[in-house]
N, C-alpha and C positions, 0 to 999 in steps of 0.2 A: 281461959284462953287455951291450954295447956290440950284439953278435953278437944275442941272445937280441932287443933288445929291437927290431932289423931284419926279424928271423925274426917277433914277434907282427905287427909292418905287414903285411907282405906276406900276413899271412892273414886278416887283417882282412878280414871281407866288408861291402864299402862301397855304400852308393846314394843318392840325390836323391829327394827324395818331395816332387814338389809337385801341392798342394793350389788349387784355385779353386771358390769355394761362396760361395752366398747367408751373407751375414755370421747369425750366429747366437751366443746366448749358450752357451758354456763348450765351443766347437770347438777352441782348444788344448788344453782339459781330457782330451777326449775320443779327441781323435788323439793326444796323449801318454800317456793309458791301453790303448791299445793298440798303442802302441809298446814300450810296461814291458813289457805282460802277455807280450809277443813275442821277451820279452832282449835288444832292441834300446837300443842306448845314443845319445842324441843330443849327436854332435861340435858341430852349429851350427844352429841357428834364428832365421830372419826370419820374419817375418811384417809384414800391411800389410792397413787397412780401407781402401778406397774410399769414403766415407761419402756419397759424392754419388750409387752406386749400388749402395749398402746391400753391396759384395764384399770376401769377405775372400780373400786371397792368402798363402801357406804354405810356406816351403822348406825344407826338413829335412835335413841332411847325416847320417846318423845309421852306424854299426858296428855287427858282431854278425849272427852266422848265422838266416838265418831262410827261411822260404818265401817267396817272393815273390806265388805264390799268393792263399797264405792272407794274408797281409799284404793285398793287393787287397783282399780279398773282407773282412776283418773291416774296414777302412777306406770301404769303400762303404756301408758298412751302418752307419756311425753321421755319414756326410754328407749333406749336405740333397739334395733332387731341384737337379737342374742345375746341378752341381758336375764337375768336373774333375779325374782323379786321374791322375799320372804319376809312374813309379818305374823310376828312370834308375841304367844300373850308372854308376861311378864308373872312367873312365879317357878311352884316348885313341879319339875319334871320328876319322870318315874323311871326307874333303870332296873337291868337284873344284872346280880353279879355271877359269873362264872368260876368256876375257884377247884381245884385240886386237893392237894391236902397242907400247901406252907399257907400259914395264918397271920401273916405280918400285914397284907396289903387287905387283908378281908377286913380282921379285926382293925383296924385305922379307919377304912370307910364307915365300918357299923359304928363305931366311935363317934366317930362328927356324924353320922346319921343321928344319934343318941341325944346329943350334945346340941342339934341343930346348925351344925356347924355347915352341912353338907346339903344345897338348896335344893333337895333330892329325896323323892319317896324310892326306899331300896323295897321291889314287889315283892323279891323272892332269891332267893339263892338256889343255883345247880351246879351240882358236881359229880362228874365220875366216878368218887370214893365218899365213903360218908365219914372220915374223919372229921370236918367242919358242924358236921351237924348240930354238936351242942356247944358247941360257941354259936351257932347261929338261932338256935333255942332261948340263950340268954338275955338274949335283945329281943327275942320276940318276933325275927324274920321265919317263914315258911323256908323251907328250905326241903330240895328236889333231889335224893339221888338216880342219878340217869346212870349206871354201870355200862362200861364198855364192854367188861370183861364176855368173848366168847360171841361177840357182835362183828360186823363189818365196819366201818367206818360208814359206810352211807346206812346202815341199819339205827348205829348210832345217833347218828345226825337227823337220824326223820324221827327217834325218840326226842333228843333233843327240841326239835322244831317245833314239835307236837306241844311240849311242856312250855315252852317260849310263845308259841302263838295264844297262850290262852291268857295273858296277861298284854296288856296295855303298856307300853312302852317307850319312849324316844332314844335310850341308850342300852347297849349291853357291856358291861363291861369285865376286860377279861383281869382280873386278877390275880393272876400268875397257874390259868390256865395251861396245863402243860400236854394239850394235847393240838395238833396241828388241823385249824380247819380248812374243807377242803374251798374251792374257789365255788361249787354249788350255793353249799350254805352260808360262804360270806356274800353272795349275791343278792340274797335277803334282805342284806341288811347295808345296803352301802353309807356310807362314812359313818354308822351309827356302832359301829362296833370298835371299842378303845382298848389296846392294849398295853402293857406295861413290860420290859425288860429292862435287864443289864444290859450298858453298852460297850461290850467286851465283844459284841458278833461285829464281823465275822471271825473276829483274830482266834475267840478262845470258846469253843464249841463242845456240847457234850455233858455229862450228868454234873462236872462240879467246876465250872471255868474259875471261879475264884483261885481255886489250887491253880491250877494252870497259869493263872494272871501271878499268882505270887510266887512260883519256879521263875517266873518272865524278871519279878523285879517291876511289877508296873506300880504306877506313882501318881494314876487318877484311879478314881470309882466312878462312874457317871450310869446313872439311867436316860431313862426314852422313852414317851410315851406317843402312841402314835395311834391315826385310826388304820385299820384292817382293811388289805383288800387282798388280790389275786395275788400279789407278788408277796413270799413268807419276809416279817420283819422290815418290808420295805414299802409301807402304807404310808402316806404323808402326815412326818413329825408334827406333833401339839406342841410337845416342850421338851424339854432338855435338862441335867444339872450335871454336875460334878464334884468331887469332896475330894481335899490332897491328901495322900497317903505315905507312910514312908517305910525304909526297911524294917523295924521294930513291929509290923502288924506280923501276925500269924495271921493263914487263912480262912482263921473262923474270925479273925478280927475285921479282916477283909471283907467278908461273909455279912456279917452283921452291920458293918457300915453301908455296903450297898445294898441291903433291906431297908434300913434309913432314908435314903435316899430315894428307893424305889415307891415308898408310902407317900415321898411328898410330891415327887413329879407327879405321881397317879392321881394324888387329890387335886393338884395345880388344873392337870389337865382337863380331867372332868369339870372342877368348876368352871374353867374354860368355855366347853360346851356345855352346859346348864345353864351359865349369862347369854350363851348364844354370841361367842365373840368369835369367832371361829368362820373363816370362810376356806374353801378346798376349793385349788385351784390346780387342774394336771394333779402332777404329784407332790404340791406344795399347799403349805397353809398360810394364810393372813390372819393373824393374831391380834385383836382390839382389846 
């Protein structure tokens, strides 16, 4: 029975159907009627009104063979004009990570990559310095030095591009990336690019804020992880944490706590967008 009942998962044909549409009366009704009419079974549904701008938001985990097609095409046709339809297979996406030379947020991804923990094929790693390189050896990822040094920034960024476009993709993720991209090359790549900081911007700015946050006396650590866009540091939040702190830290204690932290909002997030729970709205997200 055991055997039998491994054998129906694995044929299980799975996918993500999310929905974003002007709020309307009897839109579960209707996207459930023709998920029936399709033999499609639904494992899990959220959903969520915005009622400050009339939007209703839709996640659909659902099983059961169907066209994906024709699925589109009968689901567009009973949603409002200016709606949003997205139908996502169910497995493991492929991402690049971006990285510099601090090793806290690489080595944690390649970790759970290792481990399986992370539902993510990591393609390739590029960085500006080849310090990461063998940690990146050790696991087995490719790994890209792209040097700034003695380049423009758009000379940079079309290296960059060049090594990014020849890998297959749904995420980039910046790993404590410490170089600023310009609004060109995050155009590439809209909401598909995740970054990670401390949440000490804008108060405590510059090569080592922790020192600065511990002159201050402050009594949170909190990260941020968010996607990327035009405006620096101010892309619509994935997630959030925080850890209490008190006078007894030094600022390498400080340091090293918000490393902590910064490894697990990062992981939080991404798996976030790898389930595909994730919808961008303005400069806001809906989190399923």
């Amino acid at each position: 029975m055991k055997g039998h009942l491994i054998q129906a998962a694995q044929q299980r044909d799975e996918r993500v159907i999310l929905i974003s549409a002007p709020d309307k009366k009897g839109l579960i009704y209707h996207i459930s009627s023709v998920l029936y009419e399709l033999g499609l079974n639904i494992e899990r549904n959220d959903e969520y009104v915005d009622k400050e701008n009339e939007r209703f938001f839709m996640r659909t985990h659902t099983y059961g063979e169907a066209n994906d097609e024709i699925l589109q095409k009968r689901l567009e046709s009973i949603l409002p004009r200016q709606s949003t339809l997205k139908i996502q297979d169910v497995g493991k996406k492929k991402i690049l990570i971006l990285c510099t030379k601090e090793n806290h947020c690489v080595g944690d991804l390649l970790l759970r990559h290792d481990s399986g923990e992370l539902n993510a094929q990591i393609e390739a790693i590029i960085s500006n310095y080849d310090v990461l390189e063998p940690l990146a050896m050790k696991f087995g990822i490719p790994f890209f030095h792209i040097s700034a040094e003695g380049l423009s920034r758009k000379a940079h960024e079309d290296k960059l591009l060049e090594c990014i476009s020849s890998f297959n993709h749904s995420y980039i993720v910046l790993a404590k990336y410490m170089r600023i991209l310009t609004n060109e090359f995050v155009s590439h790549f809209e909401n598909r690019i995740i970054n990670i900081h401390h949440s000490f911007l804008p108060a405590f700015i510059g090569a080592n804020p922790y020192k600065q946050a511990h002159q201050r006396g402050v009594k949170l650590i909190g990260a941020t992880a968010h996607f990327v866009n035009e405006n620096l540091d101010e892309g619509p939040i994935i997630t959030q944490d925080v850890i209490h702190i008190n006078h007894s830290y030094s600022w390498q204690d400080m340091q090293k706590a918000g490393r902590d932290i910064e490894k697990i909002v990062l992981s939080r997030a991404l798996n976030l967008a790898l389930e595909d729970r994730i919808f961008v709205y303005g400069n806001k997200t809906i989190i399923f």
